[in-house]
N, C-alpha and C positions, 0 to 999 in steps of 0.2 A: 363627765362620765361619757366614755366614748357609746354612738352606738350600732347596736349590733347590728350587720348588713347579713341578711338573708341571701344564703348560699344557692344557686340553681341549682332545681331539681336536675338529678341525674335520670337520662336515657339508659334504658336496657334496650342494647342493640344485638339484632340477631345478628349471629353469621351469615355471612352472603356464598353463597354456595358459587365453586371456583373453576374456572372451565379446567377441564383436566389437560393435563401440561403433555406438551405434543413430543410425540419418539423422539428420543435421541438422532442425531443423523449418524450414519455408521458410517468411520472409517475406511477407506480401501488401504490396502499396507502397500509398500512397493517392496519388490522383489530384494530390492536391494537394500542398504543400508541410507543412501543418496534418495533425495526426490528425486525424478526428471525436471526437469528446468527446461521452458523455451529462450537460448541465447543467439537466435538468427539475425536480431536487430545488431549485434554485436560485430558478426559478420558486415553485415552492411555498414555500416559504421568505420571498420578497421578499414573496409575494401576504399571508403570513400576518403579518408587519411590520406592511403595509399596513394591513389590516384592524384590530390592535390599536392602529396609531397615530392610525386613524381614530374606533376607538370612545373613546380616551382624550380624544379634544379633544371631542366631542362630549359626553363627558359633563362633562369641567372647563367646557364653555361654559353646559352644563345647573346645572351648580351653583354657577356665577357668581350667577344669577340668586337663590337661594335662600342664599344664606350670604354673611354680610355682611362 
């Protein structure tokens, strides 16, 4: 006959009283339908392409001339 295992007493636990939940942060809307976006890195970026794909031909034209 199995036998019986004494169940732990149950804790009545109080509520812990909860720190009240902090504002919302609001919103600012933009005028427009778009965010603004910073894309200046982009600029710097294309400008620096630019610049290498410019020194690259100018030198393959520079050594067209010198290499047979």
């Amino acid at each position: 006959m199995p036998v019986p295992v004494a169940a732990a007493p149950s804790v009545a636990r109080t509520p812990t009283p909860e720190a009240p939940a902090p504002p919302a942060p609001t919103r600012e809307r933009a005028f427009n339908r778009f965010t603004a976006r910073d894309y200046t890195y982009v600029r710097r970026e294309l400008l620096r392409i630019v610049v290498l794909a410019t020194a690259i031909l100018i030198l393959i034209f520079i050594l067209s001339f010198f290499l047979p």
